[in-house]
KENUDREN-408831 format. One line per 4 residues: number of its first residue (from 1); their letters; for each residue x, y, z of N, C-alpha, C. Coordinates in pm, 1 decimal. Layout:
BEGIN
NUM = A = X Y Z X Y Z X Y Z  ...
***
This chain:
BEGIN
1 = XXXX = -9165.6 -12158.9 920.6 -9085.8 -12041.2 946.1 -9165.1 -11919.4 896.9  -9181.4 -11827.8 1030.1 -9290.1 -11681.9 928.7 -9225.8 -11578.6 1008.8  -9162.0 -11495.9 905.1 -9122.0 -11370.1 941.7 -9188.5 -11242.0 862.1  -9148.5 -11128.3 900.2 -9234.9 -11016.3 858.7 -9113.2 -10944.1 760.5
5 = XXXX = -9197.1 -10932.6 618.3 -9136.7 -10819.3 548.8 -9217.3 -10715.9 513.9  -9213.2 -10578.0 542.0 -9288.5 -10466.2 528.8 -9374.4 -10497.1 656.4  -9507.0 -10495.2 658.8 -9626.0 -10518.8 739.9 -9692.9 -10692.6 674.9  -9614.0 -10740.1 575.0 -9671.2 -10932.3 568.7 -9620.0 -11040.5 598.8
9 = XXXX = -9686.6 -11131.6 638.1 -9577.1 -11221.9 710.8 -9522.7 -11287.9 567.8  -9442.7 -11342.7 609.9 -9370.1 -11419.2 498.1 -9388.8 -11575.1 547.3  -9409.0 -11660.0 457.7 -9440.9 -11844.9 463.9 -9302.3 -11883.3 348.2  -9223.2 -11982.0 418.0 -9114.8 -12043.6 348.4 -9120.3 -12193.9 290.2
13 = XXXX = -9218.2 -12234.9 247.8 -9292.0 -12413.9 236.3 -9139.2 -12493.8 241.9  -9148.6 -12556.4 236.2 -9041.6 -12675.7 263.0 -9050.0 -12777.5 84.4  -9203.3 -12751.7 49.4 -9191.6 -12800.6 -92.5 -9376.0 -12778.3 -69.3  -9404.7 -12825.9 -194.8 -9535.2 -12804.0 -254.6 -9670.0 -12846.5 -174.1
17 = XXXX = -9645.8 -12952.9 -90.7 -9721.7 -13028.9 -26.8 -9727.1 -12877.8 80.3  -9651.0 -12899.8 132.3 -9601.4 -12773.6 318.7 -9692.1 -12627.2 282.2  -9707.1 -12606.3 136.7 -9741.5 -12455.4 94.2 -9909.6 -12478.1 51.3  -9949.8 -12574.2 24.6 -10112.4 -12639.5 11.7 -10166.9 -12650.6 146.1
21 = XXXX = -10098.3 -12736.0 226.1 -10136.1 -12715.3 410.1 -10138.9 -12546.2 454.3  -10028.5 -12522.8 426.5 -10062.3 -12362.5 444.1 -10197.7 -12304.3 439.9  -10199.9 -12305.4 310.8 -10339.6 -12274.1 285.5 -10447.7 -12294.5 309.1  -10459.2 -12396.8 335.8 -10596.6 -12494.8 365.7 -10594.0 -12497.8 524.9
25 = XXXX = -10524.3 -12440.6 590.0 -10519.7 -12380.3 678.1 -10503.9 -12247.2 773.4  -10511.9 -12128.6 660.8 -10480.3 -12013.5 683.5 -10538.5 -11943.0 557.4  -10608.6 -11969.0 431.4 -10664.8 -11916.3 352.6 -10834.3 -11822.3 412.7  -10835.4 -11894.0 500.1 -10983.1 -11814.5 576.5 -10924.0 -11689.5 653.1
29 = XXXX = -10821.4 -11682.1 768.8 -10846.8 -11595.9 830.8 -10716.4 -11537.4 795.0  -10659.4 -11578.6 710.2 -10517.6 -11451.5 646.3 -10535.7 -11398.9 493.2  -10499.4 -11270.7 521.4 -10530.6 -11219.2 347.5 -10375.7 -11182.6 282.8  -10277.4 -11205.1 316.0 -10213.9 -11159.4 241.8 -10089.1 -11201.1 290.1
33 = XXXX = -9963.4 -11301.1 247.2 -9881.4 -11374.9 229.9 -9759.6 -11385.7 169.2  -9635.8 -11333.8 202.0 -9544.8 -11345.2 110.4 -9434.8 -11502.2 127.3  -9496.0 -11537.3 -25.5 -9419.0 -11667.1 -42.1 -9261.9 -11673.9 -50.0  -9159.1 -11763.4 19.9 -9071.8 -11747.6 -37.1 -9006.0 -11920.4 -125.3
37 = XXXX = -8919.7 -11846.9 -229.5 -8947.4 -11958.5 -297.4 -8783.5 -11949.2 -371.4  -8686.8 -12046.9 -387.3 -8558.5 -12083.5 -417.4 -8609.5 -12001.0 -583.5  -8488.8 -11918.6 -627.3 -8428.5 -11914.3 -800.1 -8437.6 -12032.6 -805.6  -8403.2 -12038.1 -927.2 -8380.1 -12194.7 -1044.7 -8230.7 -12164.7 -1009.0
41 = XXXX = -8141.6 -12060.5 -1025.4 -8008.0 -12148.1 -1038.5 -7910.3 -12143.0 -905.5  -8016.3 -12130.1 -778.2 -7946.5 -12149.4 -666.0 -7905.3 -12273.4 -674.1  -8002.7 -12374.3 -695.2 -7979.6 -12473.6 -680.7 -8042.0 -12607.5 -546.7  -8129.4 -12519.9 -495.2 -8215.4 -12541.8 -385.2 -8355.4 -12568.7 -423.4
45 = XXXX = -8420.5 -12593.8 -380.9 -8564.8 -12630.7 -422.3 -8669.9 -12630.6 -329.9  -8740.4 -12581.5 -330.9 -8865.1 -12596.1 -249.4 -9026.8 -12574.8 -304.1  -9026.4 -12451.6 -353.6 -9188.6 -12444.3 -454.5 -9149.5 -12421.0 -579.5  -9187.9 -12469.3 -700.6 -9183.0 -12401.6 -792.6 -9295.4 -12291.6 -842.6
49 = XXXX = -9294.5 -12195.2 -952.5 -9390.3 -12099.5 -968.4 -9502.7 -12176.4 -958.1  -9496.6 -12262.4 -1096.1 -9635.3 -12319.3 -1179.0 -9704.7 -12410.4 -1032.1  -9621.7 -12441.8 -951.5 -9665.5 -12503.3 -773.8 -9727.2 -12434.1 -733.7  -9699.2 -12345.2 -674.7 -9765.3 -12259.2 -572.0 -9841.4 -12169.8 -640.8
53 = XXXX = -9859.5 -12102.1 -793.6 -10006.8 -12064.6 -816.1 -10092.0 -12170.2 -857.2  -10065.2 -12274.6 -868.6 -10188.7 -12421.8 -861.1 -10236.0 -12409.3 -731.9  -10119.7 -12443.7 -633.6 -10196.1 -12462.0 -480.8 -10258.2 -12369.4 -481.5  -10277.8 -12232.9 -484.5 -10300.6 -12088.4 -457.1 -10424.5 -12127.2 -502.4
57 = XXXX = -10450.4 -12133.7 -615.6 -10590.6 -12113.2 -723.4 -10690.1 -12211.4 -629.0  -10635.1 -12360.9 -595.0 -10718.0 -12443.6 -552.3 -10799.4 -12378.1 -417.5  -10734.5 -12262.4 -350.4 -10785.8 -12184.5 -272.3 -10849.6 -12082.0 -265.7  -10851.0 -12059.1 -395.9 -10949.4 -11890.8 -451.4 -10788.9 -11780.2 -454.9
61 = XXXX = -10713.7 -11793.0 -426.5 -10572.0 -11677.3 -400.4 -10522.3 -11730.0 -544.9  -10450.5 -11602.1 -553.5 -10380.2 -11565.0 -676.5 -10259.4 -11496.2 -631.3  -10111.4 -11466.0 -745.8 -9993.3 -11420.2 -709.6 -10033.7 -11274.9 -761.4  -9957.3 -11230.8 -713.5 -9936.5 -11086.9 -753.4 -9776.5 -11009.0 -771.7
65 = XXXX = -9707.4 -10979.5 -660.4 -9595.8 -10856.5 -663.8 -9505.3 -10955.8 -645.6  -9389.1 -10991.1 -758.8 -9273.3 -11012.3 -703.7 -9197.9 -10945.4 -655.4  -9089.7 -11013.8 -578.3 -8990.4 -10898.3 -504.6 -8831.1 -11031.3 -467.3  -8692.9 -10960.8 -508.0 -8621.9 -11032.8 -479.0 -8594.1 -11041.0 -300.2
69 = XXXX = -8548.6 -11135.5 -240.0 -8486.3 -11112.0 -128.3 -8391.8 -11126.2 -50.4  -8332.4 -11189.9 -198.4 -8145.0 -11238.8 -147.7 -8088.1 -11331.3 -296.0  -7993.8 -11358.7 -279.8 -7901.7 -11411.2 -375.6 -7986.6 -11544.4 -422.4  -8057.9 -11604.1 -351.1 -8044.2 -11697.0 -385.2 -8270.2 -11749.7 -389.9
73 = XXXX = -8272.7 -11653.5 -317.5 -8478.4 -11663.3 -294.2 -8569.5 -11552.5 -337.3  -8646.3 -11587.9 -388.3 -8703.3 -11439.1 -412.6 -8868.2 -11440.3 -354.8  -8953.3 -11363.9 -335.4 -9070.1 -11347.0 -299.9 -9170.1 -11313.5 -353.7  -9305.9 -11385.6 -331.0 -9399.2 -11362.4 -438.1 -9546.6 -11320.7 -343.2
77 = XXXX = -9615.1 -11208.1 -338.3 -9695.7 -11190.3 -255.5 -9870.6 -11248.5 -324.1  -9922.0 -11330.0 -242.1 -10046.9 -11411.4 -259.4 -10140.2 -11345.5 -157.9  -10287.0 -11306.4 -234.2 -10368.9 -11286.5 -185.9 -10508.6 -11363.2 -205.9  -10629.0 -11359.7 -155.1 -10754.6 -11371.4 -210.4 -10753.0 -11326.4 -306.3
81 = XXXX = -10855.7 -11380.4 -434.5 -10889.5 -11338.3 -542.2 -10994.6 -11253.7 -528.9  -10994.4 -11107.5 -563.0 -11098.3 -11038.2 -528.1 -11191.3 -11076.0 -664.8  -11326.6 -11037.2 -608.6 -11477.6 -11118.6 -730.0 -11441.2 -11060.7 -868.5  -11377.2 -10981.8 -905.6 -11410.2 -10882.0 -968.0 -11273.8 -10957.7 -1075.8
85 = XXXX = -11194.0 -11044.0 -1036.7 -11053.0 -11015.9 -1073.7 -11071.8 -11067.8 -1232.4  -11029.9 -11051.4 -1290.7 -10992.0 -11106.2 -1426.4 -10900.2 -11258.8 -1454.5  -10955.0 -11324.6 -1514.6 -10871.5 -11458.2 -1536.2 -10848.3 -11489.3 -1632.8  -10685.1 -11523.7 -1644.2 -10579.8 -11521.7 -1752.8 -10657.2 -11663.8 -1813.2
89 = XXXX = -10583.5 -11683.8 -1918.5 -10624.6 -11846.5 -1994.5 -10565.9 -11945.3 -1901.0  -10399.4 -11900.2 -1833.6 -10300.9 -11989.8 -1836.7 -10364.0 -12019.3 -1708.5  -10448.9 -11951.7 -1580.9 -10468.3 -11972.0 -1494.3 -10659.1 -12033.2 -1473.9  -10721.1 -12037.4 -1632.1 -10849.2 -12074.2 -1624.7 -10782.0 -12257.0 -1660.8
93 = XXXX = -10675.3 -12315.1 -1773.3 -10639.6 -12376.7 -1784.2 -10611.1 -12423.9 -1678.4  -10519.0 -12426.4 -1587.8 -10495.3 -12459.2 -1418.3 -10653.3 -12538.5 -1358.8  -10697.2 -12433.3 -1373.3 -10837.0 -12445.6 -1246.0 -10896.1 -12579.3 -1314.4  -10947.3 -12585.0 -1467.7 -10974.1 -12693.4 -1502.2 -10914.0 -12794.1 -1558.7
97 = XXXX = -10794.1 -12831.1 -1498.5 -10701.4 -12937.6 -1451.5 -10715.5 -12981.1 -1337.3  -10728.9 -12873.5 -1276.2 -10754.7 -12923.3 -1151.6 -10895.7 -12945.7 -1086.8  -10934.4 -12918.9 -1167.8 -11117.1 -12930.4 -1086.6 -11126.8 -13099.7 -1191.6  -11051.7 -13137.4 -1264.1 -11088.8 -13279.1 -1299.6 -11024.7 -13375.6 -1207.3
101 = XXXX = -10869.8 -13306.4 -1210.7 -10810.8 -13417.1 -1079.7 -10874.6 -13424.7 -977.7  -10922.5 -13315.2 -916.6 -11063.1 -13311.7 -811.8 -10989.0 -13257.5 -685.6  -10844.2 -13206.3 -783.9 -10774.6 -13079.1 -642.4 -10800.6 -12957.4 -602.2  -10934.0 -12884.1 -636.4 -10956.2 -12766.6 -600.1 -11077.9 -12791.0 -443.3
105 = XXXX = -11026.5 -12687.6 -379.5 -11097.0 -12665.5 -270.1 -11210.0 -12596.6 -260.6  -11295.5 -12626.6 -159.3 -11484.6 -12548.5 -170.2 -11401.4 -12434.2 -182.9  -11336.9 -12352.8 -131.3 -11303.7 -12204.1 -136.6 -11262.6 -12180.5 -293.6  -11220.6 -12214.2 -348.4 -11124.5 -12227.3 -500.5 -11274.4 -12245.4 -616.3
109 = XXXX = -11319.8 -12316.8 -589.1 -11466.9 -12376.3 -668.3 -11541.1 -12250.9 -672.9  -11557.8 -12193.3 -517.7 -11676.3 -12091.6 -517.5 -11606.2 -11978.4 -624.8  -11445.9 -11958.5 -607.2 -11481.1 -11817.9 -694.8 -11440.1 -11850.0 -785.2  -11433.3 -12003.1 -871.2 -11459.3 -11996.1 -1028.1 -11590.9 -12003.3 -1025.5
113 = XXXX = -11690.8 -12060.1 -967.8 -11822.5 -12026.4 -979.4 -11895.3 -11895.6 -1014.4  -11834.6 -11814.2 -896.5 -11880.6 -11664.4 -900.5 -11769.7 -11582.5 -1036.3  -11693.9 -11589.4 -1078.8 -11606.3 -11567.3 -1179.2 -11736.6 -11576.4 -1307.9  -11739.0 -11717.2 -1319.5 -11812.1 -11718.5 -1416.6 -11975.4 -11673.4 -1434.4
117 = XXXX = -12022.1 -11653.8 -1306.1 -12139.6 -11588.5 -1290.7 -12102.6 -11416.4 -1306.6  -12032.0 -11360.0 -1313.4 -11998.0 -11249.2 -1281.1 -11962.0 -11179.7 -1423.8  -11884.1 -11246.8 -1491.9 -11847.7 -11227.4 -1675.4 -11701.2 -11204.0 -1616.6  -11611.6 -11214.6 -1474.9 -11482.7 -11183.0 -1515.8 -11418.0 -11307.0 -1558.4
121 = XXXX = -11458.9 -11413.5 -1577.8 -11393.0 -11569.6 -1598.1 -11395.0 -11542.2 -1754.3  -11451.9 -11453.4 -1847.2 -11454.0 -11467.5 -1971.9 -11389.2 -11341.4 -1999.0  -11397.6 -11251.4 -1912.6 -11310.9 -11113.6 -1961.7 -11203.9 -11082.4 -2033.2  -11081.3 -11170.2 -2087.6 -10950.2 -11163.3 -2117.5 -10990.4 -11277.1 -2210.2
125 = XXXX = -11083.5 -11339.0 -2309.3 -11115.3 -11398.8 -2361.5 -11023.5 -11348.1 -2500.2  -11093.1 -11215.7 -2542.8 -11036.9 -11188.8 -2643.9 -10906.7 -11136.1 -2660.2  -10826.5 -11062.4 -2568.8 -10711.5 -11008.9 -2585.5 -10625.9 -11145.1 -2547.9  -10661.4 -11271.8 -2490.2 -10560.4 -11375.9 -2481.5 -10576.6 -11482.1 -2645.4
129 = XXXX = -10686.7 -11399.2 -2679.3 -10704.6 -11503.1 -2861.2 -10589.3 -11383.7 -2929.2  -10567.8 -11270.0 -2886.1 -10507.6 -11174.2 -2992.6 -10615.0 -11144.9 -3065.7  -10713.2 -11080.0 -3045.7 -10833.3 -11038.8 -3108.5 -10832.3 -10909.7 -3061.8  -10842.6 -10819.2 -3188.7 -10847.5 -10677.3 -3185.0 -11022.1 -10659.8 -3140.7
133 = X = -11060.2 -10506.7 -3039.5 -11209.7 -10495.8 -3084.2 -11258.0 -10470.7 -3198.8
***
């Protein structure tokens, strides 16, 4: 199901598996994606957060802007990770979970590669220790 909010399409996964196909099929020639994804106390289910920025990462994309869009779903807009981007702990933790399970994709690999060639994979090093300069 893809409808348009603002000028992005919107992707509704069916569950975690439906929103990884997505990707791995539309991570090359689409840049920009609004997920939609059940509250916790609708009571419905389909992606959870910590889901769909795993799948995301395994693709080089990252979340960005939430936005509600009804009582019961709210929306989370996913893009490419631009080279430059900065990486949290909670999301360097992710990547190498998943690069052992051996779920990250050539696209996902290359820009922790280039991340860490670049110094932004270490950038947030110290303000995520709580380290003053």
């Amino acid at each position: 199901m893809a409808r348009k909010i603002d000028t992005f399409a919107c992707f509704e996964p069916h569950d975690r598996d439906d929103w990884g196909t997505w990707l791995a099929n539309n991570h090359l020639e689409c840049n920009v994606v609004w997920l939609v994804y059940y509250k916790k106390k609708s009571g419905h289910r389909n992606v959870l957060y910590d889901e769909a920025v795993e799948e995301a990462l395994c693709f080089g994309w990252i979340d960005s802007l939430p936005r509600a869009l009804d009582r019961e779903r709210s929306l989370l807009l996913f893009t490419p990770r631009k080279d430059k981007s900065v990486w949290s702990e909670a999301n360097k933790n992710r990547v190498e979970r998943l690069l052992t399970e051996g779920s990250m994709a050539e696209a996902g690999i290359r820009k922790v590669e280039n991340a860490k060639r670049n110094g932004s994979w270490d950038a947030l090093n110290r303000s995520d220790r709580l380290e003053l300069p």
